[in-house]
C-alpha positions in Angstrom: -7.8 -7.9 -10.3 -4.1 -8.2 -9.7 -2.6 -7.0 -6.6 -0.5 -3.5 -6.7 3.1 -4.4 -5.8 5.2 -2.0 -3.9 8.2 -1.0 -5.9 11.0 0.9 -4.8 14.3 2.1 -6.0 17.9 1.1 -5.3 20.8 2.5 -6.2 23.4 0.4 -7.9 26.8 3.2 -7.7 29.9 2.5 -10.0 33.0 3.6 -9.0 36.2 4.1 -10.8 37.3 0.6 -11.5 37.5 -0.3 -15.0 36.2 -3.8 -13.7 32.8 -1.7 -13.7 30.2 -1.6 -15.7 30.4 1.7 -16.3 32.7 4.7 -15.1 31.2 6.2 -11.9 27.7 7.2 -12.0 24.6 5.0 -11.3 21.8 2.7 -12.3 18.2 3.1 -10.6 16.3 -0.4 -10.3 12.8 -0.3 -8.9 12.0 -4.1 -7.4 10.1 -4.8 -4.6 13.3 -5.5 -2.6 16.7 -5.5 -2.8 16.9 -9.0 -3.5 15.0 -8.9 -6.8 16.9 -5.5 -7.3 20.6 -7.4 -7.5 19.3 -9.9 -9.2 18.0 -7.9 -12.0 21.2 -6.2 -11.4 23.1 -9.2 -12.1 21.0 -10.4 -15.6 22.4 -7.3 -17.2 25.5 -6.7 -15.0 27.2 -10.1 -13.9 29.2 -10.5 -11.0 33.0 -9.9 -11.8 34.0 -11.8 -8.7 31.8 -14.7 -8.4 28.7 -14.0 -5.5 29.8 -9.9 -5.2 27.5 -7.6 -7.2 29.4 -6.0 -9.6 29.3 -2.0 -8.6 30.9 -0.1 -5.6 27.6 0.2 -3.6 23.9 -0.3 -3.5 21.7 2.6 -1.8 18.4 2.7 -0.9 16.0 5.3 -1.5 16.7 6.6 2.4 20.4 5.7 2.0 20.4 7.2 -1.3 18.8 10.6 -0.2 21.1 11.4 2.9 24.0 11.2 0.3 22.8 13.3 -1.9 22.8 16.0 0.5 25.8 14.9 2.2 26.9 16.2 -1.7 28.0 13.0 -3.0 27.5 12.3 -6.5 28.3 16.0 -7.6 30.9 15.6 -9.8 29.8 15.8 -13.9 30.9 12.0 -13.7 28.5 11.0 -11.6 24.8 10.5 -13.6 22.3 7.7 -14.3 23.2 5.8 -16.7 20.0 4.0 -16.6 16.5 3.0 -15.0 15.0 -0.5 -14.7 11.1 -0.8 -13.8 9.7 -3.9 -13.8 5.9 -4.5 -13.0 6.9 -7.6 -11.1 8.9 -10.7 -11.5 7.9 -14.8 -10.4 
């Protein structure tokens, strides 16, 4: 029997840069931590600048909630643009 892994989400936020990925808007990745979250981050989303993840911020779940009621991320702009689950990485 395999062991169940924790995952939980982080919040990868683009902002209006064109060196972005995308315009504005976000990308959910569920990893056990945020380490294995940028680097997932960073297979399909390489760094622009060498060692700086390529997006405006990274949110965690707590982080992530208190914004969203702080009202951030209201504009029609801002939606997911995608979700990454992995059952675990080596």
């Amino acid at each position: 029997m395999f062991a169940t892994r924790t995952m939980k989400p982080f919040y990868f936020v683009f902002g209006t840069d064109s060196q972005y990925p995308f315009y504005k808007g976000w990308i959910e990745i569920y990893a056990e931590s945020l380490e294995q979250a940028c680097k997932v981050f960073r297979v399909y989303f390489p760094d622009y600048y060498t060692g700086i993840v390529n997006c405006a911020w990274i949110y965690s779940q707590e982080q992530w909630e208190k914004k969203v009621k702080e009202g951030c991320f209201d504009s029609p702009d801002d939606f997911c643009h995608g979700v990454f689950k992995f059952n675990s990485m080596r």
